[in-house]
C-alpha positions in Angstrom: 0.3 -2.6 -61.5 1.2 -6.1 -59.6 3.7 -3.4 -57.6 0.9 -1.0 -56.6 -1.9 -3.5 -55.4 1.1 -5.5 -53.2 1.5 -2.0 -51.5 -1.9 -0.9 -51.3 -2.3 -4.4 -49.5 0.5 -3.9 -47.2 -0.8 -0.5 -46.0 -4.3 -1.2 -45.8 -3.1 -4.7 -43.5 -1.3 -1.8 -41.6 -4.3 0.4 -41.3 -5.7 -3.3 -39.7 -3.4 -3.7 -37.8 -2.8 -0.3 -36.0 -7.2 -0.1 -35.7 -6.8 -3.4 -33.7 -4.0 -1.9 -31.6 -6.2 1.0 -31.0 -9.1 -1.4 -30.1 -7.9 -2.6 -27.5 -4.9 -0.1 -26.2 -8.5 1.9 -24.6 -11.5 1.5 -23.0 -13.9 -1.1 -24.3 -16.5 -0.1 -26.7 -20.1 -0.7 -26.0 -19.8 -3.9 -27.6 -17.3 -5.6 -25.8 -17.5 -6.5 -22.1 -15.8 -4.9 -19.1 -12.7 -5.3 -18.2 -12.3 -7.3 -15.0 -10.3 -6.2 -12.3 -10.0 -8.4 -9.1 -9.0 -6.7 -6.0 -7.3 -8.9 -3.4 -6.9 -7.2 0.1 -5.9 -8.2 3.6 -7.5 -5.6 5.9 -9.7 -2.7 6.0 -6.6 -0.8 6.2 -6.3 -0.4 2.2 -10.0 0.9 1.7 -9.0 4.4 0.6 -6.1 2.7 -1.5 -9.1 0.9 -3.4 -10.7 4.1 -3.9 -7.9 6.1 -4.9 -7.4 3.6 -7.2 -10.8 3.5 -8.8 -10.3 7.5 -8.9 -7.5 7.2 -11.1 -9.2 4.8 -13.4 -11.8 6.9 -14.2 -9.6 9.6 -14.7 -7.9 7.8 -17.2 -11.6 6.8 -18.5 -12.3 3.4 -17.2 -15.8 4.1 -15.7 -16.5 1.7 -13.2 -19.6 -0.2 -14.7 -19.2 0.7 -18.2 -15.6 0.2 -18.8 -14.3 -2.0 -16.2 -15.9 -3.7 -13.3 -14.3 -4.4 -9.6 -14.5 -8.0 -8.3 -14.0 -7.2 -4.6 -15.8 -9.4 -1.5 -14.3 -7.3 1.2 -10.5 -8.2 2.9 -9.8 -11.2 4.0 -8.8 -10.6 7.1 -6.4 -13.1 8.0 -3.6 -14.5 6.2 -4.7 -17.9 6.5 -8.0 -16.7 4.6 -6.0 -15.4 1.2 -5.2 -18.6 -0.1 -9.4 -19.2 -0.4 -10.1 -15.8 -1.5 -7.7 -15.7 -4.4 -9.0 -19.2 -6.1 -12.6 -17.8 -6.0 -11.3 -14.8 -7.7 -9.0 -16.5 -10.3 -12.3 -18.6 -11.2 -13.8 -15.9 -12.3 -10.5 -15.4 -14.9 -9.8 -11.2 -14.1 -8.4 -9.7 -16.8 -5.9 -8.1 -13.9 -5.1 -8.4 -10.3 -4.9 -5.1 -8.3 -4.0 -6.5 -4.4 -2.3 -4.5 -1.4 0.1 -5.7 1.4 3.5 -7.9 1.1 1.5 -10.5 2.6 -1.9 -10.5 -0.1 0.7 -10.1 -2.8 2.9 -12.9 -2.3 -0.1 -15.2 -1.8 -1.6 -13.5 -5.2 1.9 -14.2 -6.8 2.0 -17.9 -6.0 -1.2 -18.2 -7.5 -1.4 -16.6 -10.8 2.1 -18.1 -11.4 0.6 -20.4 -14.0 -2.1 -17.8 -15.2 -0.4 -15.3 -17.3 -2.9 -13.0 -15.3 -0.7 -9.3 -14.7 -0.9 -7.9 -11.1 -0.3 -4.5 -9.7 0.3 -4.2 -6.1 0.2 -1.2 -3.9 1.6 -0.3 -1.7 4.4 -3.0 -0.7 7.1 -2.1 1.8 10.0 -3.9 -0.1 8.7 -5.8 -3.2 12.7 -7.1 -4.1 13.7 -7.9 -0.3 10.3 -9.7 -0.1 11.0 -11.9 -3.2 8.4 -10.3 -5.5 9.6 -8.9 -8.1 13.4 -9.5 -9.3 14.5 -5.6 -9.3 12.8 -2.1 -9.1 13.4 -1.6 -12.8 12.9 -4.5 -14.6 10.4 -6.4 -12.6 9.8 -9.7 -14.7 7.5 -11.7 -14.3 4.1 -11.1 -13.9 4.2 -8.2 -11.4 4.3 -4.5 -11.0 3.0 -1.7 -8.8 4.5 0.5 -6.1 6.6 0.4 -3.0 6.3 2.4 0.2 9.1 5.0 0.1 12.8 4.4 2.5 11.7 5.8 5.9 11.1 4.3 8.5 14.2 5.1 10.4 13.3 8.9 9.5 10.0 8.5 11.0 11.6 7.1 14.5 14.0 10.3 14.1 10.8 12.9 13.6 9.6 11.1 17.3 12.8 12.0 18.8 12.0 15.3 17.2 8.0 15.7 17.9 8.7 13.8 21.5 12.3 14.5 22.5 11.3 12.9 26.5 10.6 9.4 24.6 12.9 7.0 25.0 11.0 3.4 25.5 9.2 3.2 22.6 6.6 -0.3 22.3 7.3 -1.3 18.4 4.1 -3.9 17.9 4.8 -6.4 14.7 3.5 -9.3 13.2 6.7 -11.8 12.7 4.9 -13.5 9.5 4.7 -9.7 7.4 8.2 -9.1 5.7 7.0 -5.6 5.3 6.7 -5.5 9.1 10.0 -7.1 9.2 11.6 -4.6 7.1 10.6 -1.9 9.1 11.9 -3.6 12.5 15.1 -4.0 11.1 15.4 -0.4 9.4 14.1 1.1 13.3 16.8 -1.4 15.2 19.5 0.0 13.2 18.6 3.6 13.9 17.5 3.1 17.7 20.8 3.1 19.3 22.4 6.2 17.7 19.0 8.3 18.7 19.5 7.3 21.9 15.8 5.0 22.0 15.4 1.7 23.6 12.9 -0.5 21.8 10.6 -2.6 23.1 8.9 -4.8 20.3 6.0 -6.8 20.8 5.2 -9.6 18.1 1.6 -10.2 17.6 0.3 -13.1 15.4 -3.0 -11.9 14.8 -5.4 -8.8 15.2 -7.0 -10.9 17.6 -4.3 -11.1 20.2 -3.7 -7.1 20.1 -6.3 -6.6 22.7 -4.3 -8.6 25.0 -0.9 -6.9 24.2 -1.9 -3.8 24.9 -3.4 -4.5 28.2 0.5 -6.3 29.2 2.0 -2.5 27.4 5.0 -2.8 29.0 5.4 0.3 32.5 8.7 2.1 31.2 7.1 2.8 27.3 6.6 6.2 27.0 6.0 5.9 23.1 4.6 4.0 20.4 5.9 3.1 17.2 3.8 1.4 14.3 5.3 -0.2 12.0 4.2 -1.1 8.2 2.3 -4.2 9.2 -1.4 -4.5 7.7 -2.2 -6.8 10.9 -1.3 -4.1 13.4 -2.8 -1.3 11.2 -5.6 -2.9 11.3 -6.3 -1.9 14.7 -5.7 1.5 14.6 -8.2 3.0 16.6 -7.6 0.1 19.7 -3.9 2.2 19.9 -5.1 5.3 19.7 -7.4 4.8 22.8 -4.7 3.5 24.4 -2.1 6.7 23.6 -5.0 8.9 24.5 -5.7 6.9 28.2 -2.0 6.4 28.6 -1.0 10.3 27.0 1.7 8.3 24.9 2.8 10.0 21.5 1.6 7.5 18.8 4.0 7.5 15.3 1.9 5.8 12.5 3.1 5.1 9.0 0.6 6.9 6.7 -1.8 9.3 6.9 -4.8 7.8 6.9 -3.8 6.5 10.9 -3.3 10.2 11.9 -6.6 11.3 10.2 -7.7 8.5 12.8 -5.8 9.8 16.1 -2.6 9.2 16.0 0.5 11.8 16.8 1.9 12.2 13.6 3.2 9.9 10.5 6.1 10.1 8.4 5.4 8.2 5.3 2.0 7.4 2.6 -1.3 8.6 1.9 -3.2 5.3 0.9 -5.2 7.2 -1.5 -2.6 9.0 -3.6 -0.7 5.3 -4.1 -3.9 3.8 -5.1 -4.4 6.7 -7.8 -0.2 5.7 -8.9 -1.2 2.2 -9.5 -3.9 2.7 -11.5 -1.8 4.3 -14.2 0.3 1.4 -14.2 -2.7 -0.9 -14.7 -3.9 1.7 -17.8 -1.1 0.8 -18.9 -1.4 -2.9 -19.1 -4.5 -2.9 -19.9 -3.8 -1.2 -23.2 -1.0 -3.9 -23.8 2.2 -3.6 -21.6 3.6 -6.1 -20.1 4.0 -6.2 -16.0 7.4 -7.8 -16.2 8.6 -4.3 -18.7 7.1 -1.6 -16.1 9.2 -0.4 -13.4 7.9 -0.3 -9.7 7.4 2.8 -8.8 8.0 4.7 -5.7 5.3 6.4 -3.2 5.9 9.6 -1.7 6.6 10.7 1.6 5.2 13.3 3.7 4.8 14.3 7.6 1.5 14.7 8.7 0.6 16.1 12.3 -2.3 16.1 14.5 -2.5 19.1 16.7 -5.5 17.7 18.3 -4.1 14.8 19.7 -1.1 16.0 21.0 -2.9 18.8 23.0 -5.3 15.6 24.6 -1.9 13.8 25.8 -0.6 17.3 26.7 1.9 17.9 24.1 3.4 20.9 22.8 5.2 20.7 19.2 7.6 23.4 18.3 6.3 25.8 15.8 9.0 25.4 13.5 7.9 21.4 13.2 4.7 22.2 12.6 5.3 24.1 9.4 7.3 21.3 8.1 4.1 19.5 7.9 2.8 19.0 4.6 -0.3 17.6 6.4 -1.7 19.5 10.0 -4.7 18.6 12.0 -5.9 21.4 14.4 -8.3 21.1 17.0 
């Protein structure tokens, strides 16, 4: 008898046990408050990354509102201004931190160091090279999210390609983004062998692009954007510029040829943003950040057919169809 109500104990604590799990591996009930996300960004540039990622949420049935709720008071704008931003936002004690850029990120790791709070990041160029997480697979840590695929150094190949008379190409980055940093030093190894002379420019600060544009050096005959929040920023100041100058423009994702630009070899903001909300399903139902791997973006070429009959390009057929993205006129 003693034998049967021990085990009848022992499975209805597991019955308990596996009810809590339940509880709180889902959505909250009506009972229970939303779950908080914060969402740390530097620039405008990650606004459909947001949304994508809000997509995905409620796709995986986290209704914004009901199940969780976005703290979000626009980008910051400047690196100097994350530091502020992310200490009104940890006051507020978010469940999780969703933040995009290597620059927003690092700041949002120093912070939370002391927090326990998980973060998810997307995109990041390179999240090991820029000291953020430990490796790829085993993050550690509090930190997890996903990186911006190899290929910059494919993309500067595709210009040679898309815009075989370019040979000076102006490569605009800000020295303080290690993402940026990454990419100048993937395009610098791959300049020589395609036969390009680079001509980087660093800029500090959205503020001074303006200025750098007006000094575009005579003998470039190309521009080259690299993965730099600061200079992506200002998308539509270089596409006026290609379009007054008739200078192919090579952006990194999509969204900056949806805006003008020639073509891009790389991300669609939206698509990451919709990754890295499985990831933070995931936490939320009780992983741990440091035990999920960072996952990889994908690539693909996109090309505007508009804009390169405005600067008086013609783009081989047989490129065009190896566009999974086209923009006609």
């Amino acid at each position: 008898m003693a034998r049967r109500t021990w085990i009848s104990l022992f499975l209805l604590a597991a019955a308990l046990a596996a009810g809590g799990f339940w509880l709180v591996s889902g959505p909250r009930d009506a009972a229970r408050k939303p779950w908080l996300i914060s969402v740390i960004q530097l620039t405008a540039v990650d606004a459909q990354t947001l949304k994508g990622f809000k997509e995905g949420m409620a796709a995986l049935g986290y209704r914004e509102g009901k199940d969780v709720t976005y703290l979000y008071n626009g980008p910051a704008g400047t690196i100097d201004n994350l530091g502020p931003a992310i200490r009104q936002h940890l006051a507020k004690k978010p469940d999780l931190i969703f933040v995009s850029s290597t620059p927003a990120t690092l700041a949002v790791k120093k912070a939370v160091a002391a927090t326990g709070i998980p973060v998810v990041f997307a995109p990041v160029n390179d999240p090991v090279a820029a000291g953020i997480v430990a490796s790829l697979k085993a993050p550690g840590g509090q930190l997890t999210g996903i990186r911006l695929p190899l290929g910059d150094d494919l993309r500067l190949e595709w210009l040679t390609r898309i815009a075989p008379r370019a040979k000076h190409v102006y490569l605009p980055y800000n020295p303080a983004d290690k993402s940026a940093l990454t990419s100048l030093a993937l395009v610098r190894q791959a300049a020589p062998a395609l036969g390009i002379t680079l001509l980087p420019q660093a800029i500090h600060a959205p503020g001074e692009i303006p200025a750098a544009l007006a000094a575009l050096p005579r003998e470039a005959d190309a521009i080259f954007l690299p993965r730099d929040s600061t200079v992506e920023s200002r998308i539509k100041d270089f596409v006026a510029l290609s379009l007054r100058r008739k200078l192919p423009l090579c952006a990194p994702s999509l969204s900056q040829t949806e805006a003008g630009a020639l073509f891009s070899y790389g991300f669609s903001h939206r698509q990451i943003g919709r990754q890295a909300a499985r990831l933070a399903v995931q936490i939320l139902r009780g992983a741990s950040a440091a035990d999920l791997p960072v996952e990889a973006a994908d690539s693909q070429l996109a090309i505007n057919l508009r804009t390169a009959r405005a600067i008086g390009l013609s783009i081989p057929s047989d490129i065009v169809l190896q566009a999974e993205v086209v923009i006609r006129p």
